[in-house]
N, C-alpha and C positions, 0 to 999 in steps of 0.2 A: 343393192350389192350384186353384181353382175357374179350369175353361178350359182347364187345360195339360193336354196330352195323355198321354196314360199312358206313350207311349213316345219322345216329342217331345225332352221333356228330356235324353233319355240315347243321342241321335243326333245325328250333325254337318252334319245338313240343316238349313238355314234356317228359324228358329221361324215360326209363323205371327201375323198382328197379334194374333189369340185367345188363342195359347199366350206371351204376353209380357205379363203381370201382374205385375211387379216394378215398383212405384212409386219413387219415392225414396229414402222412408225405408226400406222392405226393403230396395235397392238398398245405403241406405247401411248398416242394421247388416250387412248380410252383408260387405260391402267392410272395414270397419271392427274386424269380429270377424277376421274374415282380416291384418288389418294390423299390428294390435297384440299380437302375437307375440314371443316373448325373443328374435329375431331382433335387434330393437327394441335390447333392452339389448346384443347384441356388436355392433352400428352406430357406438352410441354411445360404447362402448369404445373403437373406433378414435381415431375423433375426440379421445375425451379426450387418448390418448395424444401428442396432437400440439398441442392448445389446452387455454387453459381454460374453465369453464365459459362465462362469457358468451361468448366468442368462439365454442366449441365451438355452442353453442347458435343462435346467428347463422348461423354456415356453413352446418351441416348443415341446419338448415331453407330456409336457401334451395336449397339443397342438394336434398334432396327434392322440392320442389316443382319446382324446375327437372326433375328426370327422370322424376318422375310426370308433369309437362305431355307431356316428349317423348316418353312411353310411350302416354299416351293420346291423342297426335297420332295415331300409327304407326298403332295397328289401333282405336283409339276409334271415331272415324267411320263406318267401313262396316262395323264390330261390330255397331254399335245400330244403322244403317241397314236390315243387311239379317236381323240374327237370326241370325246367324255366327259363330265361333272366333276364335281367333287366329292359328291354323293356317291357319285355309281362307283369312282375308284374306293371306296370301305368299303366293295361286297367282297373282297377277295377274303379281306381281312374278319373284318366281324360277321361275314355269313349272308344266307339270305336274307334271311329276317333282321340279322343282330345290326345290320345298314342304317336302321332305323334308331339306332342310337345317336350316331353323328350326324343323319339327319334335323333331327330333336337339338341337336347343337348348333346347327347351322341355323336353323328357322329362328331360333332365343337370339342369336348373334346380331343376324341383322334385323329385325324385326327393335334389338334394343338402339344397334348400332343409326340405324333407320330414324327411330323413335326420337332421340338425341339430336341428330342433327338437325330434322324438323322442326324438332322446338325451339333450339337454338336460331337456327332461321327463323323462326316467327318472332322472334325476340328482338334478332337485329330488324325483323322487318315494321316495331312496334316502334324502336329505335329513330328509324327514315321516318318514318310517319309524322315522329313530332318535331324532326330536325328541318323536314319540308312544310311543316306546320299545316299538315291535312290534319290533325288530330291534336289533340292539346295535351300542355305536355301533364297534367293529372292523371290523363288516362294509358290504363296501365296494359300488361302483357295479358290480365287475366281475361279481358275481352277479346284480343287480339288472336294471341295463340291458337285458340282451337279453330277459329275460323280459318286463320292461316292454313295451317295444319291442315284441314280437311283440302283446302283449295289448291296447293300444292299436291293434296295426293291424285287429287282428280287431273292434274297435269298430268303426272308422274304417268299414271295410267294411258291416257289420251298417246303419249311419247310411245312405251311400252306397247301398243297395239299393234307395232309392226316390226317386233321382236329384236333384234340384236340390229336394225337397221336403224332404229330409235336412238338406240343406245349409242351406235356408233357418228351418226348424224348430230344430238347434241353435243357430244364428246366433243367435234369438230368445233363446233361454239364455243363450249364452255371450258374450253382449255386453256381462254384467254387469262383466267383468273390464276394462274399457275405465277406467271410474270407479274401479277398486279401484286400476289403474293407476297414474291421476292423483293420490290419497289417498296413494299407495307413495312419489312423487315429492313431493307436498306434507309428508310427513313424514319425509323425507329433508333437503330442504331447513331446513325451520323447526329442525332438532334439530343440524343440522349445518353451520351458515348459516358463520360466521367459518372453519371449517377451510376449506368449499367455496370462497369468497371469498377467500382464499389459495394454494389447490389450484395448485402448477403441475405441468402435463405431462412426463411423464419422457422423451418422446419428440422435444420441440419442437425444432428445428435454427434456427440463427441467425438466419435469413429469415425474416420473420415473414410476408410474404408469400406464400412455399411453406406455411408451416404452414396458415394461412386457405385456402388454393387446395385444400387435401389435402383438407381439413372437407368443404368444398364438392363436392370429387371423392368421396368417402364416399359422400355426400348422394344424389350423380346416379346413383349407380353401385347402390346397395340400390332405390332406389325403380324406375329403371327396369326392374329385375329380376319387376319385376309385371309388363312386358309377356305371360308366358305366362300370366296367371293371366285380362286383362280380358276377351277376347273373354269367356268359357263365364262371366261373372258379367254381364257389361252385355247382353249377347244378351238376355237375360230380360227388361229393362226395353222399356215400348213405343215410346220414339225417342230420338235423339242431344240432345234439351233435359233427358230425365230423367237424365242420368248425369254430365250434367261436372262440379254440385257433391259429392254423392255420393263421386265417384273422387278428386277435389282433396283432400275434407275425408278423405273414410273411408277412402282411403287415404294417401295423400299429409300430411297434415297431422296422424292417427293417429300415420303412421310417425313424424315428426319430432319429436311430444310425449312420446311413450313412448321413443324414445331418448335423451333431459333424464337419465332415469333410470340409461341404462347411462355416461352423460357425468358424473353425479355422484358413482356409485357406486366409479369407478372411481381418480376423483381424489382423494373421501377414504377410504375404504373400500377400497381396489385390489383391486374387485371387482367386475364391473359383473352380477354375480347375486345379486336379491336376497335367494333364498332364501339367500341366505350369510351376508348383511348386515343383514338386517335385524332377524334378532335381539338385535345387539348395540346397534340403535337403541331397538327397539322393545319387548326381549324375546323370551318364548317364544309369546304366543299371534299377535304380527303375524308372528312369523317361521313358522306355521302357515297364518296367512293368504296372508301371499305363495307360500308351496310351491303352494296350490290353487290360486292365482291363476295360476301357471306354465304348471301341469298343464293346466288350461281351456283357456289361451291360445294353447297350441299345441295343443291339442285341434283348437280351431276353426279355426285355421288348416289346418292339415294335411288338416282334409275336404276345405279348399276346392279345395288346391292336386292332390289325389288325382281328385277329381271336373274339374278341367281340363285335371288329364295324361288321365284315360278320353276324355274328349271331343276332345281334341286328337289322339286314337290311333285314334278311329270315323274320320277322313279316308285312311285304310290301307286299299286295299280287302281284304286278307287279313282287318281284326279288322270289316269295314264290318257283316256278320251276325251278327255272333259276339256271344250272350247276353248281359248286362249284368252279369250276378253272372262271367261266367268275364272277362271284360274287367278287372274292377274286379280281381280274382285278380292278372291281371295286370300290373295298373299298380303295385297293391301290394308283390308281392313283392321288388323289387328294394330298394325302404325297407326291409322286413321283413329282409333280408338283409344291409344293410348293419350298422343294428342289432342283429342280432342276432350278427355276426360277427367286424365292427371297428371296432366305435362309437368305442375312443379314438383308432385311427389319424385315423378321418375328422373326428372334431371338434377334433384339434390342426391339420390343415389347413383350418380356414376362413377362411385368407388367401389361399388357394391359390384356392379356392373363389370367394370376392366378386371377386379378380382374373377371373374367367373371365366374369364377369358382363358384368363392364362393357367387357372385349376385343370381347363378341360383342353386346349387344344395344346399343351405341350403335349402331355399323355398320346394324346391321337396322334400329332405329326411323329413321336418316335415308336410310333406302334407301324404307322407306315411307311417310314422310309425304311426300320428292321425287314422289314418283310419283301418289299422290292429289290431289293439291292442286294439281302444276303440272307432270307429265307427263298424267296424264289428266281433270285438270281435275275432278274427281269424275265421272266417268263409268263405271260399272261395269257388266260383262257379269253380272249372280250368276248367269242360268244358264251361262255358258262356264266358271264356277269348279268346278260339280260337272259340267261333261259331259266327255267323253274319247274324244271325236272329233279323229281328227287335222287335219279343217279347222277347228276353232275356235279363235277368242282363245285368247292365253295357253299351247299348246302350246310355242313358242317354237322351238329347236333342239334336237331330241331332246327334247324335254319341260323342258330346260333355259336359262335366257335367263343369256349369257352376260355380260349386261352388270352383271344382280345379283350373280354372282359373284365378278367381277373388282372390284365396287366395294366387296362384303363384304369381298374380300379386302386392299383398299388401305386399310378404315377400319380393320381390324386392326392392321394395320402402320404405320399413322401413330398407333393407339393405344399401340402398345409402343414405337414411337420415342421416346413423349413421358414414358410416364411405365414402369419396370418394378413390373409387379403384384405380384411377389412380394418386391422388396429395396424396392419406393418410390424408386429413384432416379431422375430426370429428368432430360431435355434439352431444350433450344431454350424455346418459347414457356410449357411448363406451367407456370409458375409465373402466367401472367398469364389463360391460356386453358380451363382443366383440362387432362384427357386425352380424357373423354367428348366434350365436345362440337365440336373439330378432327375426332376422327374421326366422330362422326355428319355433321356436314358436307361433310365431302374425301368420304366415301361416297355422301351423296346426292348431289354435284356430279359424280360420275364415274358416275352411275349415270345423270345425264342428259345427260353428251355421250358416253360408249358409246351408250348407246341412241338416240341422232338419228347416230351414225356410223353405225354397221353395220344399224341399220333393223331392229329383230329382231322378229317378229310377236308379242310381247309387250306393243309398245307399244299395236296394235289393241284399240280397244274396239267 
C-alpha cells in the first residue's frame, strides 16, 4: 500500500493522515469480506427458529442495522478521527488501567468468534472431502477438524505477516464469495419457494410479539459484536465521511443478507449449512461450490478478526515491542487450540457464546457513545490516551473511573433482568423493548450521573 508505513500498520499508535489510504471501496470489501461469514448462516438459524421467513427476515435486518449503528456510534468517530483501535478509544472512558476490561472482551470475542468459524470451515472442508471422494464417507469431522484448524491458522498467520496489507490483499480475493453468497440464497429461494412460504418455526411461542422482539434481539446482538473488530479496519480510511456507508452496507447490511440464507435453510431444510443442503437442491457440483464458498468465507473473516485481536493487544505495554510475527503467534494460538482440542464442546455452545455478546457490548457501546457525544462533547485528549503520566486526563482513580464500571455493571444486570441468554426467558418490558437496547441506555445514563456526582478526572479533557 503506497504511504503506509512498514510498521504503522502493525502498531497501536495513531495512523498518520499519509498511512491512512483505505478509500471506500477498500474500506468496503474488506468490511464486507469480513462480514459475510457462516456466522451469517447460525444468525439466521436463531431467528428462524422463532419466525418465519418474511418475519424472520424483517426483524433481523432491522435487527442488524440497529446494532451495527450502535457499534459504530461507540468507537466509529474517534476511530476514524484520530487513526485508533477500538481498544485505545475505552481509555477515555474506563481509565488507564480500567481499558483492560474491554480489552478482555474484545480478545473472548474473537478468539470465540474466530474459534466458530474455523471449526465450521473444517467441517464443510470434511464435507468436500467425502463429496470429491478423497476420503470416505465414514470418516468423520473428529479427525478432520483439528488438523484443519491448525492448517488454516498457519495460513491466517503467513497472510497476517504483512499487516493490514495481508488483510487488504485477500479481501480483494475473497470478496468473491459475497455474490456466490447471494446466487446460494437465490437458488434456495426459487427451488424451494411454496415449502419456504409455508415454513413455520419450531420454536415460536404464543406472542407473536416476543417472537418478532427475539428476531430483532438476534439482529442487535451479532452485529454489535463487531464493535472489536471497527476501530483496526476504519483507522485505515482518511476520515469519519469515508466509513459510515462502507460499515452500514459492508457490514451491517452483508450481515443481514447473508443470514436470508441461514433463515431459509433452516425452515425448510433444518439446516442452516449449506454445505448440507445444498446438495439436495442443487446437486453434487453446487454442493462443491458451497463447501468453497464456506472455506473462503471464513477464511476472510478470520484474518480480519486475528489482525484486530494483534492490534488491540499492541495497547499492553508488556506486547507494546514485541515483534509482529511473535504477537500474531500469540494471538493465534488460543484459536489453534481451541480447535484443535474441543472444537465440538465449543461449537455446541454457541448459544452460550452470542448470549455473552450482547450481555457485554450493549453496556460498552452505550457507555461510549454517552460519553463522546454528550459527556465530552467530542472533545478528545489523543495524546492523554497513549501517555502514562499520572497528572494527565483519563488516569481517573488508580487508573480506573469508577463510574464506567458501575455503569458496565448495571447494563448487565438490567440485561439479564430482561431477557436470560441461555433459556430466552423474559421479564418486564422485553417483549416491547429488546434486551440490548434497556441496557445500553440505563448504562450510558448511569454512566453520566456517576460521573457529574463523584467528579472523577476522567471526565477532564
Amino acid at each position: 500500500m503506497v504511504g503506509l508505513s512498514a510498521e504503522a500498520d502493525k502498531s497501536a499508535w495513531p495512523l498518520l493522515p499519509s498511512e491512512r489510504n483505505w478509500g471506500a471501496w477498500r474500506l468496503g470489501i474488506a468490511l464486507g469480506t469480513a462480514a459475510a461469514a457462516t456466522w451469517c448462516y447460525i444468525i439466521g438459524e436463531f431467528a428462524g427458529y422463532y419466525l418465519n421467513f418474511f418475519q424472520a427476515s424483517t426483524a433481523l435486518t432491522a435487527g442488524c442495522m440497529i446494532g451495527m449503528l450502535l457499534a459504530f456510534l461507540a468507537a466509529g468517530p474517534i476511530c476514524a478521527r484520530f487513526g485508533i483501535d477500538s481498544i485505545a478509544s475505552t481509555k477515555p472512558q474506563f481509565g488507564a488501567r480500567g481499558w483492560v476490561i474491554p480489552a478482555a472482551m474484545q480478545l473472548i470475542s474473537i478468539v470465540g468468534w474466530n474459534s466458530l468459524l474455523l471449526i465450521f470451515g473444517a467441517k464443510s472442508a470434511t464435507q468436500l472431502m467425502i463429496t470429491l471422494g478423497v476420503m470416505p464417507a465414514g470418516m468423520g469431522a473428529r479427525e478432520l477438524v483439528p488438523a484443519s484448524t491448525l492448517i488454516v491458522c498457519a495460513l491466517i498467520y503467513l497472510t497476517l505477516l504483512r499487516g493490514a496489507t495481508g488483510v487488504t490483499k485477500m479481501s480483494n480475493i475473497l470478496v468473491a464469495h459475497v455474490p456466490i453468497g447471494c446466487w446460494m440464497l437465490y437458488l434456495l429461494i426459487t427451488r424451494r419457494w411454496p415449502e419456504l412460504r409455508l415454513a413455520q418455526p419450531v420454536l415460536a411461542g404464543p406472542d407473536k410479539l416476543w417472537n418478532y422482539t427475539t428476531g430483532v434481539e438476534i439482529g442487535i446482538t451479532a452485529t454489535m459484536s463487531w464493535w472489536p473488530y471497527i476501530g483496526a479496519m476504519i483507522r485505515m480510511a482518511p476520515n469519519a465521511r469515508t466509513v459510515v456507508v462502507p460499515v452500514m452496507l459492508g457490514m451491517g447490511a452483508a450481515t443481514a443478507l447473508l443470514s436470508l440464507i441461514g433463515i431459509a435453510g433452516i425452515l425448510v431444510l433444518k439446516s442452516s449449512d449449506p454445505s448440507e443442503w445444498l446438495r439436495s437442491v442443487g446437486g453434487p457440483t453446487y454442493a462443491i461450490i458451497a463447501l468453497v464458498f464456506v472455506s473462503a468465507a471464513n477464511f476472510g473473516t478470520a484474518i480480519t478478526g486475528i489482525y484486530s485481536s494483534a492490534i488491540g493487544l499492541r495497547n499492553f505495554a508488556a506486547v507494546e515491542r514485541m515483534s509482529w510475527s511473535t504477537l500474531l503467534l500469540i494471538t493465534i494460538a488460543p484459536v489453534a487450540l481451541v480447535g484443535a482440542l474441543i472444537p465440538e464442546l465449543f461449537f455446541a455452545r454457541f448459544g452460550a457464546f452470542l448470549a455473552f455478546l450482547g450481555v457485554a457490548f450493549a453496556p460498552l457501546c452505550g457507555i461510549q457513545i454517552a460519553d463522546y457525544f454528550l459527556l465530552r462533547r467530542r472533545v478528545i485528549d489523543i495524546r492523554a490516551i497513549y501517555g502514562r503520566d499520572p497528572a494527565k486526563p483519563y488516569r481517573s482513580i488508580g487508573g480506573f473511573n469508577p463510574a464506567a464500571l458501575l455503569a458496565l455493571g448495571l447494563g448487565c444486570a438490567i440485561y439479564l433482568k430482561l431477557l436470560n441468554p441461555l433459556t430466552y426467558a423474559s421479564s418486564g418490558p422485553y417483549r416491547f423493548l429488546t434486551a440490548s437496547l434497556p441496557a445500553a441506555t440505563c448504562a450510558a445514563g448511569c454512566y453520566l450521573i456517576v460521573t457529574r456526582l463523584i467528579g472523577t478526572r476522567s471526565a477532564d479533557s
